[in-house]
C-alpha positions in Angstrom: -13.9 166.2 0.6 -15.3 165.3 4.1 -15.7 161.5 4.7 -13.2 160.1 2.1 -11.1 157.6 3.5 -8.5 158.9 0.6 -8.3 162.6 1.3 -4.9 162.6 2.7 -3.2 160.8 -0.1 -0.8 162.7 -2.4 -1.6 161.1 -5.6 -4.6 162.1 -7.2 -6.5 159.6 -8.1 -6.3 159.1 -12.2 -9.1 156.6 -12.9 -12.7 157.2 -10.6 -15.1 154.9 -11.0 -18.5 157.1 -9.7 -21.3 154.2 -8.4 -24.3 156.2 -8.2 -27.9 154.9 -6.3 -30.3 155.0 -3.3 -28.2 152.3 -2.3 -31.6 152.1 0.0 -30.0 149.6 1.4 -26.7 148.9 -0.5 -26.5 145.0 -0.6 -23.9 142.2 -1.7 -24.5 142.9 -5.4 -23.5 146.7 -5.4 -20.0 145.6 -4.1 -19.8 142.5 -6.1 -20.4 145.0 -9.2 -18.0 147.5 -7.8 -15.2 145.0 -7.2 -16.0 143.6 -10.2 -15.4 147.1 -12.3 -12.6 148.0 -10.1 -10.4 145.1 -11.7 -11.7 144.9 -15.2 -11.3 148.7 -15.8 -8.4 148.8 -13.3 -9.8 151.4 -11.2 -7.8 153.5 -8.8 -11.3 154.5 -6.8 -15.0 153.8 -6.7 -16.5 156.4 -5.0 -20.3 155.6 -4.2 -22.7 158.6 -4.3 -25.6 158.1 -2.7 -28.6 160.2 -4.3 -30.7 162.6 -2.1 -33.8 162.0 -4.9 -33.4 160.1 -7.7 -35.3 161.5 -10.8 -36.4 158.3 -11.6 -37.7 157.5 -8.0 -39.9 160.5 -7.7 -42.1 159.8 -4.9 -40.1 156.5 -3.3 -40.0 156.7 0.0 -36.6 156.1 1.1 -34.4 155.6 4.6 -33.1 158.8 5.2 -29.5 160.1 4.1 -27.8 160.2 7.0 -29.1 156.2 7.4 -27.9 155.1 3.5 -24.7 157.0 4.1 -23.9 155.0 7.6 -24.9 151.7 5.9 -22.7 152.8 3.2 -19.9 153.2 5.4 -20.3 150.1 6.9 -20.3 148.0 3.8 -17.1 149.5 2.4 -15.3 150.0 5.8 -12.8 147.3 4.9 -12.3 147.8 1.5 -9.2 150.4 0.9 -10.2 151.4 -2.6 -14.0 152.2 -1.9 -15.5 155.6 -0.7 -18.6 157.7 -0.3 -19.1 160.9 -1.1 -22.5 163.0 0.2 -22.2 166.1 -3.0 -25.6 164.8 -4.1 -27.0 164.7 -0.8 -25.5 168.3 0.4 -26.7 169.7 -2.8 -30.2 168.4 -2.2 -33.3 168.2 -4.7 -33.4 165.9 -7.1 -29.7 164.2 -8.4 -28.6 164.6 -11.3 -25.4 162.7 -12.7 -24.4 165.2 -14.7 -23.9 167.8 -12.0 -22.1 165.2 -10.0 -19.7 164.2 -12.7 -19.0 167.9 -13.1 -18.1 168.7 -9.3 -16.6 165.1 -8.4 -13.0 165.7 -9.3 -12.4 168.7 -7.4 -14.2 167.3 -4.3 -12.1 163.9 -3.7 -8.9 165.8 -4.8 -9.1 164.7 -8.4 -7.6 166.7 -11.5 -10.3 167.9 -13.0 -9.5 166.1 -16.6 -9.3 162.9 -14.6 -10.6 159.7 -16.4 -14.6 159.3 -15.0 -16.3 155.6 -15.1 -20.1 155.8 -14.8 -21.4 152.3 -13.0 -24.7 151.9 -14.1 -27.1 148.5 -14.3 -27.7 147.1 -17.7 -31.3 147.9 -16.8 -30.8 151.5 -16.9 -29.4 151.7 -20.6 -33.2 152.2 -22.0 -32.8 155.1 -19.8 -29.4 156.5 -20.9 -30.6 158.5 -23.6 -33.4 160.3 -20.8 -31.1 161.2 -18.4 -30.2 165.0 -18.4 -27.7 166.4 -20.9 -27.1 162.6 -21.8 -25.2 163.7 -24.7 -22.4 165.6 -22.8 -22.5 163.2 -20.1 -21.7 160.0 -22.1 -18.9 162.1 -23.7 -17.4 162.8 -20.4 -17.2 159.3 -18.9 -17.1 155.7 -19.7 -19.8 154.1 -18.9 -19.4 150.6 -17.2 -22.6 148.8 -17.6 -23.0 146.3 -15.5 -25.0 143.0 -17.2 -28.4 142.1 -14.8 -30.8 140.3 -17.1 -32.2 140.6 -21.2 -30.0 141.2 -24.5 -28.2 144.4 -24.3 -28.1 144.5 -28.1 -31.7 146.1 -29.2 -30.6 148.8 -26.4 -27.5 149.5 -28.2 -28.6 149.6 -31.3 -31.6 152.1 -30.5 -28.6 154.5 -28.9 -26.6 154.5 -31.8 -29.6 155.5 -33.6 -29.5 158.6 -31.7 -26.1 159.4 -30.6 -24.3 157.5 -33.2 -21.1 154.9 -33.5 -18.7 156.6 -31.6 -21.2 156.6 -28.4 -22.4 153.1 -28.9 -18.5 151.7 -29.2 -18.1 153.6 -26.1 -20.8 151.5 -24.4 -20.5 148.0 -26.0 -16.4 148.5 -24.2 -17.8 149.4 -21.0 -19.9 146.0 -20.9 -19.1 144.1 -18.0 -20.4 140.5 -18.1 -20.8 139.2 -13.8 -21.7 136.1 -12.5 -25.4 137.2 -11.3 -26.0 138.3 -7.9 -29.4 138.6 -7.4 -30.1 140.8 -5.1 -32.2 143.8 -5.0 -33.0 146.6 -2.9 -36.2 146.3 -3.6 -36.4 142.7 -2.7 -35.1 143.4 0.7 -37.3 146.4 1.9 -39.9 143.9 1.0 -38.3 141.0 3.2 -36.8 142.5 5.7 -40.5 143.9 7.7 -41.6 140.1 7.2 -38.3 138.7 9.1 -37.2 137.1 6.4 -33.4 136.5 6.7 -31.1 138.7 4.7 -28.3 135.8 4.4 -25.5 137.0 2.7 -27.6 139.6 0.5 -26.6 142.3 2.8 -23.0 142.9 4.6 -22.9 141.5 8.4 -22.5 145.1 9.6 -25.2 146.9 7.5 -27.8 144.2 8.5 -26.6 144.8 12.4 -27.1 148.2 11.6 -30.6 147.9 10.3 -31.6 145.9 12.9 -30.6 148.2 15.8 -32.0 151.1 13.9 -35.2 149.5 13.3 -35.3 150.4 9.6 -37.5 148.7 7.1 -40.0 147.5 9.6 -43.5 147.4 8.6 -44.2 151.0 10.8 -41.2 152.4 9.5 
């Protein structure tokens, strides 16, 4: 439980929402997305978990942990109801979600039959049905699936296909329409080395933070 703002409270929290990612950096749309599922699904916590290797980034260079945590920090430091949490990081090798939804409770002082909300990007619903012992995870949390671009509904369908009605229900009630932000992480390790102003794509404090750490220059 090191590093939660929360770990003195009394009352476990009853309704997590888990915001997994690189989060390499974390930018205006990750909080716009957790704020955004923290009402809708009325939330009593988002914790973010920042991943120590994402299977699907095999190979990605990223900013180191101890960099996405700070930055991570940062962004939330004002925001009573956010937290990190480092399990993937400590546990090291790749990150799977599964393990993490598994160990979670017990680590930010959660019953263990707590209610678990999975924020994911619409974009990585093709994925769903890849991701490791997808069939327990998706009956152990509700996904909240947060819209980014395309129609959701091919996606849908192909995952009822496979998992059938009950887990497709499950996901077309987690669907969480957003104003866009468009933002990505992507976009800004790609700007940021070219000087390219961050604007209000990245919190005041995490861009201070990259700029005195030197972090997505072109030599970094």
């Amino acid at each position: 439980m090191a590093g939660l703002k929360h770990a003195q409270e009394t009352t476990p929290p009853r309704r997590v929402g888990l915001f997994g990612g690189s989060f390499d950096p974390v930018h205006a749309g990750h909080l716009h997305a957790a704020r955004a599922a923290l009402a809708a699904f009325r939330l009593d916590r988002v914790v973010f978990v920042p991943a120590a290797v994402s299977p699907h980034k095999v190979g990605v260079r990223l900013a180191s942990a101890a960099h996405r945590t700070a930055m991570l920090r940062l962004a939330i430091a004002d925001e009573p109801r956010f937290d990190v949490s480092e399990i993937e990081i400590e546990r090291g090798g790749r990150s799977y979600t599964i393990d993490t939804v598994r160990d979670l409770p017990a680590r930010i002082g959660a019953a263990r039959e707590c209610e678990l909300f999975l924020i994911i990007g619409s974009d990585n619903l093709a994925l769903l049905p890849t991701w490791r012992e997808a069939e327990e995870l998706l009956a152990r949390v509700q996904p909240i699936i947060v819209h980014r671009a395309g129609e959701p509904a091919v996606v849908l369908d192909a995952i009822e296909a496979r998992f059938g009605s009950g887990v497709a229900e499950k996901l077309r009630a987690g669907y969480l329409q957003l104003p866009p932000v468009v933002v990505s992480s992507t976009d800004l390790r790609a700007r940021l080395p070219r000087g390219v102003p961050p604007g209000t794509d990245l919190p005041a404090a995490v861009a201070e933070y990259i700029r005195v750490n030197g972090l997505y220059t072109s030599g970094s």
